[in-house]
Every structure is written in C-alpha cells, then in structure tokens.
TIRO-2110 file (N, C-alpha, C; in Angstrom, 1 decimal):
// TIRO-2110
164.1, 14.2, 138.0, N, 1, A
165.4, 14.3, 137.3, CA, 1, A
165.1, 14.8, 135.9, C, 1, A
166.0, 15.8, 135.4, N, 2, A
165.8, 16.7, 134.2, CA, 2, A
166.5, 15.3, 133.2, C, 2, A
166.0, 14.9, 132.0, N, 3, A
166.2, 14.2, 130.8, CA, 3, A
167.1, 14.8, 130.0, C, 3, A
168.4, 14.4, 129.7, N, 4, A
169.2, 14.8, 129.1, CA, 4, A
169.2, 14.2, 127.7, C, 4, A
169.2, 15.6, 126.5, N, 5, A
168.6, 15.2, 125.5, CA, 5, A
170.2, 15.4, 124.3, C, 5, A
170.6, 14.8, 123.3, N, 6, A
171.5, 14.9, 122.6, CA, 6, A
171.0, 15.4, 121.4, C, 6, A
171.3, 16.7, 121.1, N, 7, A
170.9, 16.5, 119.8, CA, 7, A
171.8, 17.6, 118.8, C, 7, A
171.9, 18.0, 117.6, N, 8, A
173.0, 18.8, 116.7, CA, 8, A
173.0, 20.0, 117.4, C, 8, A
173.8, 21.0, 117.7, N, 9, A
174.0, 21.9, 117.8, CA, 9, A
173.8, 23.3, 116.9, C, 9, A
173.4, 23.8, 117.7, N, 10, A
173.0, 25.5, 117.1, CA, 10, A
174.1, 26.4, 117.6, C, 10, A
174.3, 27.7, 116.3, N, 11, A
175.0, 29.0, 116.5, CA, 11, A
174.8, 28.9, 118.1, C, 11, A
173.8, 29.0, 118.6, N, 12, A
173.8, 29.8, 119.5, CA, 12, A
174.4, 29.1, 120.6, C, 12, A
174.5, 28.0, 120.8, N, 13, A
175.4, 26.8, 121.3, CA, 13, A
176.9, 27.2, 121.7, C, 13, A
177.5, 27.9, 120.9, N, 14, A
179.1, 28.0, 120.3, CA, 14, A
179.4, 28.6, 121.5, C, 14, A
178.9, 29.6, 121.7, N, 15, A
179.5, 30.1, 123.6, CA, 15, A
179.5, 28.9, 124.4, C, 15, A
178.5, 28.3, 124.4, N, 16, A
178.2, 27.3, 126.2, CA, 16, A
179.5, 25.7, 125.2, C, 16, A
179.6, 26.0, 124.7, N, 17, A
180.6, 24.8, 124.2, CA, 17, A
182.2, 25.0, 124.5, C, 17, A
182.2, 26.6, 123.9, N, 18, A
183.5, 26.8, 124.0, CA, 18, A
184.0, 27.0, 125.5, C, 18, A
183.1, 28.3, 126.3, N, 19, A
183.2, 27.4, 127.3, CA, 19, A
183.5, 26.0, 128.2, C, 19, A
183.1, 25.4, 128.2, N, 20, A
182.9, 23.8, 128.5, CA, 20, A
184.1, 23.3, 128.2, C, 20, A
184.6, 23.8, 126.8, N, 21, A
186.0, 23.0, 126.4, CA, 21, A
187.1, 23.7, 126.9, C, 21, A
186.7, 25.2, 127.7, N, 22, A
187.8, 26.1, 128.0, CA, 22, A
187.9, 25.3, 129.5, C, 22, A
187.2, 25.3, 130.4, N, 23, A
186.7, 25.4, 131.9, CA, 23, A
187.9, 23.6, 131.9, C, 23, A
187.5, 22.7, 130.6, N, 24, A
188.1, 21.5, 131.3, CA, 24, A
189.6, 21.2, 130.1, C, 24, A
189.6, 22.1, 129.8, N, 25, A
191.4, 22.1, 129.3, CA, 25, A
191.2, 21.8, 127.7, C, 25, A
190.5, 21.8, 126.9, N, 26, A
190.6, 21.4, 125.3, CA, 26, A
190.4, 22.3, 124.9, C, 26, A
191.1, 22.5, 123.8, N, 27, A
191.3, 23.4, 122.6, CA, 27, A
189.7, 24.3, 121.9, C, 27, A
189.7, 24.9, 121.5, N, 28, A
188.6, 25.5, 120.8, CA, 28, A
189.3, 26.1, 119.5, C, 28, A
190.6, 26.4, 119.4, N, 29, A
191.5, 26.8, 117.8, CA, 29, A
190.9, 25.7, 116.8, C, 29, A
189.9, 26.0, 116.0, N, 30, A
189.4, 25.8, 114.7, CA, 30, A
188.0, 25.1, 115.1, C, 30, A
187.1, 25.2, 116.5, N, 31, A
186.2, 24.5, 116.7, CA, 31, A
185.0, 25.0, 115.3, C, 31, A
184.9, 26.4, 115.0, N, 32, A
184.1, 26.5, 114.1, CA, 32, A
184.4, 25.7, 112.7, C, 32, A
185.0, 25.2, 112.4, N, 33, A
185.2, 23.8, 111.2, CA, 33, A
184.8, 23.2, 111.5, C, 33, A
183.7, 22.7, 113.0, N, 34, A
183.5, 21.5, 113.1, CA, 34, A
182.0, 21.8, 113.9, C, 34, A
181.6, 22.9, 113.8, N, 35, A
180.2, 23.7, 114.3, CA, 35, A
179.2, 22.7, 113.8, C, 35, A
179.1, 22.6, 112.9, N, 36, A
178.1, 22.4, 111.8, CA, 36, A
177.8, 20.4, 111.7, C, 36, A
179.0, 20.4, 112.5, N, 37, A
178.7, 19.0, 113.0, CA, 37, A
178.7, 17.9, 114.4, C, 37, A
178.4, 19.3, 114.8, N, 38, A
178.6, 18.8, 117.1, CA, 38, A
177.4, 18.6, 117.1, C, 38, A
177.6, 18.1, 118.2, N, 39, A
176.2, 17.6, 118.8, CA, 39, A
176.4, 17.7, 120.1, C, 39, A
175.1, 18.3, 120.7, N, 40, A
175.1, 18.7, 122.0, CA, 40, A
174.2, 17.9, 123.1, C, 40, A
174.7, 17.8, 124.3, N, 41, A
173.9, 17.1, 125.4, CA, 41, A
173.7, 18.7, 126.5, C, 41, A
172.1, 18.7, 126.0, N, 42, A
171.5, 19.6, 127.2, CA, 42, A
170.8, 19.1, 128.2, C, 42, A
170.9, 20.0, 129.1, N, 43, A
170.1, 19.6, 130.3, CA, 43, A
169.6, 20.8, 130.9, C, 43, A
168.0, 20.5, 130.7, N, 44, A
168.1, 22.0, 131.6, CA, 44, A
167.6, 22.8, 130.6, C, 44, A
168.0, 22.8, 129.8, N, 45, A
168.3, 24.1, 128.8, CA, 45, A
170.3, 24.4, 128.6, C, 45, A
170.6, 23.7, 129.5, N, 46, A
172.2, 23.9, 130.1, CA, 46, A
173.6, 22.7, 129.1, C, 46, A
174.1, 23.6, 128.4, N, 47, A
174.7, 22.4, 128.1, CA, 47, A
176.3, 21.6, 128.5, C, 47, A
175.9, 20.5, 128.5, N, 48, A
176.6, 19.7, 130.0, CA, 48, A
177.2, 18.4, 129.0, C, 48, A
177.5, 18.7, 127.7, N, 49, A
178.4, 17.7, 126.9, CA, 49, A
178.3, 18.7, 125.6, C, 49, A
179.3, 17.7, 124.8, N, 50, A
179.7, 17.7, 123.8, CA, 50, A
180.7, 17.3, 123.0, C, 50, A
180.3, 16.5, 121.5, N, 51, A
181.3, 16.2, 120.1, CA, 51, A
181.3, 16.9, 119.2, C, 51, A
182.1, 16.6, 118.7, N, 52, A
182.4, 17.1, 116.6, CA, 52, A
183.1, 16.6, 116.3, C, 52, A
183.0, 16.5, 114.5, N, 53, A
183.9, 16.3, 113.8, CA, 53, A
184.3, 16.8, 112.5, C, 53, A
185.6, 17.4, 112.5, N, 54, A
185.8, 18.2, 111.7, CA, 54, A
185.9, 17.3, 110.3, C, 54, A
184.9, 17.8, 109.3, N, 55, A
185.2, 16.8, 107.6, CA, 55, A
186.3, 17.1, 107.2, C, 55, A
187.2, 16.3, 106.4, N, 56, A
188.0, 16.2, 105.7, CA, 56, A
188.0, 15.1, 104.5, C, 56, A
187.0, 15.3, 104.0, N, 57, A
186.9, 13.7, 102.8, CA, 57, A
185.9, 12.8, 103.2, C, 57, A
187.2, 11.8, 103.3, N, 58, A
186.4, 10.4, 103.9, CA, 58, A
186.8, 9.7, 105.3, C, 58, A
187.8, 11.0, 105.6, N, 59, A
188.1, 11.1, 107.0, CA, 59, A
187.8, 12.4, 107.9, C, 59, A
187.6, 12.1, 108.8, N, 60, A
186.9, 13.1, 110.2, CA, 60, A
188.3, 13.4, 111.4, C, 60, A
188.3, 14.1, 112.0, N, 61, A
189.1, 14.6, 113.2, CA, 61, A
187.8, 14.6, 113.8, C, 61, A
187.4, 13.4, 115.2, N, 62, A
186.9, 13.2, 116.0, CA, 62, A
187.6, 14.5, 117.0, C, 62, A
186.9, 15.7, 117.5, N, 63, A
187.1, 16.5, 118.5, CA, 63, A
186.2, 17.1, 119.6, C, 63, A
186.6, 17.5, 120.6, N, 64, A
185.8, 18.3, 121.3, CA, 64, A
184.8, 17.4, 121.9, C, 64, A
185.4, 15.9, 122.0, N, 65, A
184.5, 15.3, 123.4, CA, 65, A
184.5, 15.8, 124.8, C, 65, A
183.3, 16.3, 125.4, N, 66, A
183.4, 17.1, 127.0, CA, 66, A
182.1, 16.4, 127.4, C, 66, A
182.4, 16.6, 128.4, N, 67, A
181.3, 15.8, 129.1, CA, 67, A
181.6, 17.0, 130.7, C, 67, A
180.6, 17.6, 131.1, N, 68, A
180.5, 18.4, 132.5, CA, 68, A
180.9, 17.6, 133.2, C, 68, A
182.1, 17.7, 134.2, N, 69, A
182.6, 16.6, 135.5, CA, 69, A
181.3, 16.1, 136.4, C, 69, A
180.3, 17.1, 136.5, N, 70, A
179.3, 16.1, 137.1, CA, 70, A
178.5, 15.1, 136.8, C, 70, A
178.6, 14.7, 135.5, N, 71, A
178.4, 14.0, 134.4, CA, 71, A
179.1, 13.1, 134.0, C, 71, A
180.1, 13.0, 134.3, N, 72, A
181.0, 11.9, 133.7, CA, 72, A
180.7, 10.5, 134.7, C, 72, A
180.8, 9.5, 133.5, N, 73, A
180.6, 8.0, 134.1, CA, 73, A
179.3, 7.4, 134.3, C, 73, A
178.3, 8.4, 133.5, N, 74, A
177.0, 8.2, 133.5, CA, 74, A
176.8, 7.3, 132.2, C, 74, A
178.2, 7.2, 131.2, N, 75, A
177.3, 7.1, 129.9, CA, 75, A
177.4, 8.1, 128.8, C, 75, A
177.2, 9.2, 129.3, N, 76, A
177.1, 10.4, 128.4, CA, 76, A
178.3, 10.8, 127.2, C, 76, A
179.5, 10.7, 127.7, N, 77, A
180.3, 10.9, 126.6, CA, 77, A
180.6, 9.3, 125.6, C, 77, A
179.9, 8.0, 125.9, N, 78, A
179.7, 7.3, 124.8, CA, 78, A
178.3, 7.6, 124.0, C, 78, A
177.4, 8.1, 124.6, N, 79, A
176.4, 8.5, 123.6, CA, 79, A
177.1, 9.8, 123.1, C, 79, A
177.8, 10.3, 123.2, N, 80, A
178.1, 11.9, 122.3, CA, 80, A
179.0, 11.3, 121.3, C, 80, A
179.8, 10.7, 121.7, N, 81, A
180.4, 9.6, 120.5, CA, 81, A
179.8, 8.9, 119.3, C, 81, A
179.2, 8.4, 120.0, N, 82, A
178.5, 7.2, 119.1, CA, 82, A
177.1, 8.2, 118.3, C, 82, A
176.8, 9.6, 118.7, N, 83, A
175.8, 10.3, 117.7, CA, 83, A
176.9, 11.3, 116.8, C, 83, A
178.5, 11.5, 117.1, N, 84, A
178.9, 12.2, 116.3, CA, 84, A
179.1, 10.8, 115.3, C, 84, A
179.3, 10.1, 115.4, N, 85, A
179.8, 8.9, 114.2, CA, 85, A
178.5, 8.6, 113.9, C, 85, A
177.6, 8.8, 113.8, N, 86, A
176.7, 8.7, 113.2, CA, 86, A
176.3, 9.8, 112.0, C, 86, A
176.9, 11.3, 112.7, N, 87, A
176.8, 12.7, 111.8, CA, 87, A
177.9, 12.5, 111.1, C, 87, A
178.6, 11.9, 111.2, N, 88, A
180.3, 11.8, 110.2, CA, 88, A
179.9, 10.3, 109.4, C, 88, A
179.6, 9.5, 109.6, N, 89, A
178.8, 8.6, 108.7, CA, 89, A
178.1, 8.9, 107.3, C, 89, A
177.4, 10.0, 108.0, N, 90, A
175.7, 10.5, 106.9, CA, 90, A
176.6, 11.4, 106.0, C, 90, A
178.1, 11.7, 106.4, N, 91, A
178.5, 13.1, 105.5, CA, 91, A
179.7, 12.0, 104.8, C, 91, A
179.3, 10.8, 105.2, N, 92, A
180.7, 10.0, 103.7, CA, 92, A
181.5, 10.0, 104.6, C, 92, A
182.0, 10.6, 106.0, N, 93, A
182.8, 10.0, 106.3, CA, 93, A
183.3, 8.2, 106.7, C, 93, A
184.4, 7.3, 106.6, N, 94, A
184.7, 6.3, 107.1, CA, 94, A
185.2, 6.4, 107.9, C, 94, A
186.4, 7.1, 108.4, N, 95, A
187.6, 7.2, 109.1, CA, 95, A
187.4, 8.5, 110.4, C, 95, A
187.3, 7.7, 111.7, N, 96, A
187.2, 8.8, 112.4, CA, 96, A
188.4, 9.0, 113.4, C, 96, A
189.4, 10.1, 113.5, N, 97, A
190.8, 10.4, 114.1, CA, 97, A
190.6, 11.1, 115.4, C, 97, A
190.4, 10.9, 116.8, N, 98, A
190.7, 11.4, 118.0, CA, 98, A
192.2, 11.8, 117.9, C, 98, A
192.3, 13.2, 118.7, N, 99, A
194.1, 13.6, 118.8, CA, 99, A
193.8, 13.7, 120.6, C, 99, A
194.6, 13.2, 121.7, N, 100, A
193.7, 13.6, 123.0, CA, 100, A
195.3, 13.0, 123.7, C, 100, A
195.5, 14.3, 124.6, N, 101, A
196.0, 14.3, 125.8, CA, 101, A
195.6, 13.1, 127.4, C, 101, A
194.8, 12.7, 127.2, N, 102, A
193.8, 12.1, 128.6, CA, 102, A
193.2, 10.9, 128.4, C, 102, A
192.8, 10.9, 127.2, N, 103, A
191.4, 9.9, 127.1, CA, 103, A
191.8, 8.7, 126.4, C, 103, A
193.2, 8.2, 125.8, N, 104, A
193.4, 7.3, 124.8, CA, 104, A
192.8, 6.2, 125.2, C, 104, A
192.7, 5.7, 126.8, N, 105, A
191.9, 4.4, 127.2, CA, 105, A
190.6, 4.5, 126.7, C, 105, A
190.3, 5.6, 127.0, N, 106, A
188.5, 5.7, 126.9, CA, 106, A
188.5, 5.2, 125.6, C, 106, A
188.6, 6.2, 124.9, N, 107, A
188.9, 6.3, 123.2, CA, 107, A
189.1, 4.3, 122.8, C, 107, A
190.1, 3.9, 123.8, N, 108, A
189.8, 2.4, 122.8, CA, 108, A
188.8, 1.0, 123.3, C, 108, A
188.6, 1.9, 124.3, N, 109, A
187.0, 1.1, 124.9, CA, 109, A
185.9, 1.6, 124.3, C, 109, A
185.8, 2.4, 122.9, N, 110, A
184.9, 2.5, 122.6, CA, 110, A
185.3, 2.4, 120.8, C, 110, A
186.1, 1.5, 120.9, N, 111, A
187.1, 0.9, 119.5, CA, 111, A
187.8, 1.7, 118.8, C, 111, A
188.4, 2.9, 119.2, N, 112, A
189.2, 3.4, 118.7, CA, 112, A
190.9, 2.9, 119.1, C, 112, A
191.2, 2.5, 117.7, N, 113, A
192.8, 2.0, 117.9, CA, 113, A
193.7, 2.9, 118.0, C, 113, A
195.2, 3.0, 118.6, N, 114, A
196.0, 3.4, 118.3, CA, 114, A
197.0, 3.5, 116.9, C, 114, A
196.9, 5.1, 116.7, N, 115, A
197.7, 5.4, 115.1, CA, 115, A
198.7, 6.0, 115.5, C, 115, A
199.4, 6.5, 114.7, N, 116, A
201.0, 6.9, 114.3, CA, 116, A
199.9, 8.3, 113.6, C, 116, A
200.8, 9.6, 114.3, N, 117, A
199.9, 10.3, 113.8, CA, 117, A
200.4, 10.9, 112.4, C, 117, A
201.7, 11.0, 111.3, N, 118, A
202.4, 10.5, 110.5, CA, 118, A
201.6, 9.6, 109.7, C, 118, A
200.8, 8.7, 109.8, N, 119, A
199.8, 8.0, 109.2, CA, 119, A
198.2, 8.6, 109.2, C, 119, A
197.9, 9.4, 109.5, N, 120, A
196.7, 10.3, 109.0, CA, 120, A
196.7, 10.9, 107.9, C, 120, A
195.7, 11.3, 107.2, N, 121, A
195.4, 11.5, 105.7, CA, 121, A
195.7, 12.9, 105.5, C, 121, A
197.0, 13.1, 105.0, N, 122, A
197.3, 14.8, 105.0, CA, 122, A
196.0, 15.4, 105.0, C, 122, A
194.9, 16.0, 104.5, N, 123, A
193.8, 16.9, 104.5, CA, 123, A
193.9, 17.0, 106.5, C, 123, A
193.5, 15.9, 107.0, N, 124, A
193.5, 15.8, 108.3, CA, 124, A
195.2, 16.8, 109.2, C, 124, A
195.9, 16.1, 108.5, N, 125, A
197.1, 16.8, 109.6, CA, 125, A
197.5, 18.5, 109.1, C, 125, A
196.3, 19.0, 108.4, N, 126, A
196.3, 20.1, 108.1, CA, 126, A
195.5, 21.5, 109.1, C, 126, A
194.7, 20.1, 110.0, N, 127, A
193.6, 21.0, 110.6, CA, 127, A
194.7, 21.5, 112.1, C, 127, A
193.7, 22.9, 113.2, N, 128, A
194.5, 23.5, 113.6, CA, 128, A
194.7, 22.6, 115.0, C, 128, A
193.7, 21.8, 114.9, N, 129, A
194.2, 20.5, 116.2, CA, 129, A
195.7, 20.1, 115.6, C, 129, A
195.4, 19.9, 115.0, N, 130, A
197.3, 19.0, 114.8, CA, 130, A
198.1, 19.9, 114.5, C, 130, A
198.2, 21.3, 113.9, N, 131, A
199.1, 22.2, 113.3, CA, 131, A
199.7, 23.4, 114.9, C, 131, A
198.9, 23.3, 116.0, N, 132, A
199.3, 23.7, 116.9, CA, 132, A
198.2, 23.5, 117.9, C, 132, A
197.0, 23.0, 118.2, N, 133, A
196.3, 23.2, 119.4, CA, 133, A
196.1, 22.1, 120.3, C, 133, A
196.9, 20.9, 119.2, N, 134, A
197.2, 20.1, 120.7, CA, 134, A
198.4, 19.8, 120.4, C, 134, A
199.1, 19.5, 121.4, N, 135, A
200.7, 19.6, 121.1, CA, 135, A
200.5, 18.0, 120.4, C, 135, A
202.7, 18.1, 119.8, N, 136, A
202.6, 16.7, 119.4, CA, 136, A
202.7, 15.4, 120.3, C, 136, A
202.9, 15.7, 121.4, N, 137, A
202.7, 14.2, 122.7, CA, 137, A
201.3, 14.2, 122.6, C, 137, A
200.1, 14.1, 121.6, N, 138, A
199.0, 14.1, 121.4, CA, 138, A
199.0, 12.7, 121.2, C, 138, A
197.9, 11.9, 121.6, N, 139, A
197.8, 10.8, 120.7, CA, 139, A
196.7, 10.6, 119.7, C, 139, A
197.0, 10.0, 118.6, N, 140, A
196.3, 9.7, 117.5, CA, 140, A
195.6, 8.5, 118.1, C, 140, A
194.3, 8.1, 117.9, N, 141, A
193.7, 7.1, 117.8, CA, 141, A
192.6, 7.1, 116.2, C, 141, A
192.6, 6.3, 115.6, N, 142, A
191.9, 6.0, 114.9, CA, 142, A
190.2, 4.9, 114.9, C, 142, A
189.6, 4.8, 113.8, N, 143, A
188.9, 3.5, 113.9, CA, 143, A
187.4, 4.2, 112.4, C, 143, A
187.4, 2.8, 111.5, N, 144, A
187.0, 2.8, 110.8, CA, 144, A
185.2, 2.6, 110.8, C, 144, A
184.2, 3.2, 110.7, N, 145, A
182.9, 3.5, 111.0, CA, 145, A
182.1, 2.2, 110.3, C, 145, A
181.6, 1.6, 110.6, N, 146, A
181.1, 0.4, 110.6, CA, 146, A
180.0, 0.3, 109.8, C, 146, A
179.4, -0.5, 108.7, N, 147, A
178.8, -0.5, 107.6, CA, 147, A
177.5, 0.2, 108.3, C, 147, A
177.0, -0.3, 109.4, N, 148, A
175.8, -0.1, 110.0, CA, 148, A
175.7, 1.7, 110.4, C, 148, A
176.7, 2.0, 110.2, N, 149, A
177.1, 3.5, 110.6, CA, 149, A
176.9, 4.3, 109.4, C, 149, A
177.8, 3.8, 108.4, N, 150, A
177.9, 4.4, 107.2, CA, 150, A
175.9, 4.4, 106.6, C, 150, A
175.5, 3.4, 106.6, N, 151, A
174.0, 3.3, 106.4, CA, 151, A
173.2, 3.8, 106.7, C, 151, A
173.5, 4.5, 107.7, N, 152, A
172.0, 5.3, 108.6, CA, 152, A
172.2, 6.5, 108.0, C, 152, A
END
C-alpha cells in the first residue's frame, strides 16, 4: 500500500488540484488566492486530496476541501483540515469560514459552527467564493482556531 503523504502544495500542483475540484463539483474562481496556502495529499506521486485557505487578516475562507471519492472515509479530508488550520494559524489567522453546498455536517463534526453569512468579516465576503462561485444557498460555517493551533 502506497503512504499518503500531506504536505504544502507546489505551482506545479495547481492543474491536478483544479482538476480534482472540477471532476467533483467545487469552484476553482479565485483558487490562486489561496495557492500559497493548500496543502496537498499525494499518493503515488498522484494527487488524491486537497485544502486552502484564502488570508484575509485574522480571518481565513476555509476552501477547496476534496478528497478523491476513492478516498473518502479513510480519514483523509480531516487530516487536510486539520494541516490547513494549522497553515492559517502560523499566518495569524484565528477565524476559519467554510462556504459549502454538501458538507455542513462534516464541517461541524470537525467543530465548525454554523454562521449567518451577513456575519463574516467584510475583507472575507469580498472573496470570489462569496461574490459569485458559490451561490448564496451556500452555507457559512465558522470556528475559532484553538490556542494550541494558533502556537504551532
């Protein structure tokens, strides 16, 4: 069995990502704002996940969680989670905002609350997720990065 390894994402990444988020229905309109802070799950050489989060301050737009359907339910999209809040931590972020058609259960099994998306930090409702690439029947989840986050 090939070891699937998480780790930041490279330029060269940005095809097999955008991909991945085309094939399973999520947005890619403004993914490069948030290049510089994905993190990728290869396998293979093949990449078979992915997070980001786009900076805005001291708040993040949690985006672009994928996980390859043959992959899902292994685990893998809470570790791509839990290493982008770690990359949004180290950059000052506190505040990290999922916008998601699908996932709002997942999202709060992994402590992200439900927001009013009207209550996000204008810099945030500026980005092209909220200004048109996911519609507004999007839901907002929120959840504040935990000291032990912010520290690493």
């Amino acid at each position: 069995m090939i070891e699937i390894e998480i780790e930041p994402a490279r330029a060269s990444d940005r095809r097999a990502i955008e991909t991945l988020l085309q094939a399973n229905g999520l947005p890619t309109a403004g993914f490069e704002l948030a290049l510089g802070t994905a993190v990728v799950a290869h396998e293979g050489g093949r990449v078979v996940g992915c997070a980001a989060v786009e900076p805005y301050g001291s708040a993040g737009l949690l985006r672009s969680v994928c996980v390859d359907p043959g992959h899902r339910g292994s685990g893998l999209g809470r570790r791509l989670v839990e290493r982008a809040e770690a990359v949004a931590a180290a950059r000052g972020i506190a505040d990290l905002f999922p916008l998601t058609e699908t996932a709002a259960d997942w999202f709060s099994r992994l402590g992200y609350q439900p927001d009013r998306r009207e209550s996000a930090p204008g810099p945030l409702r500026t980005s092209p997720e909220f200004t048109g690439a996911c519609p507004v029947s999007a839901a907002l989840l929120s959840k504040r990065l935990s000291r032990e986050a912010l520290a690493r």
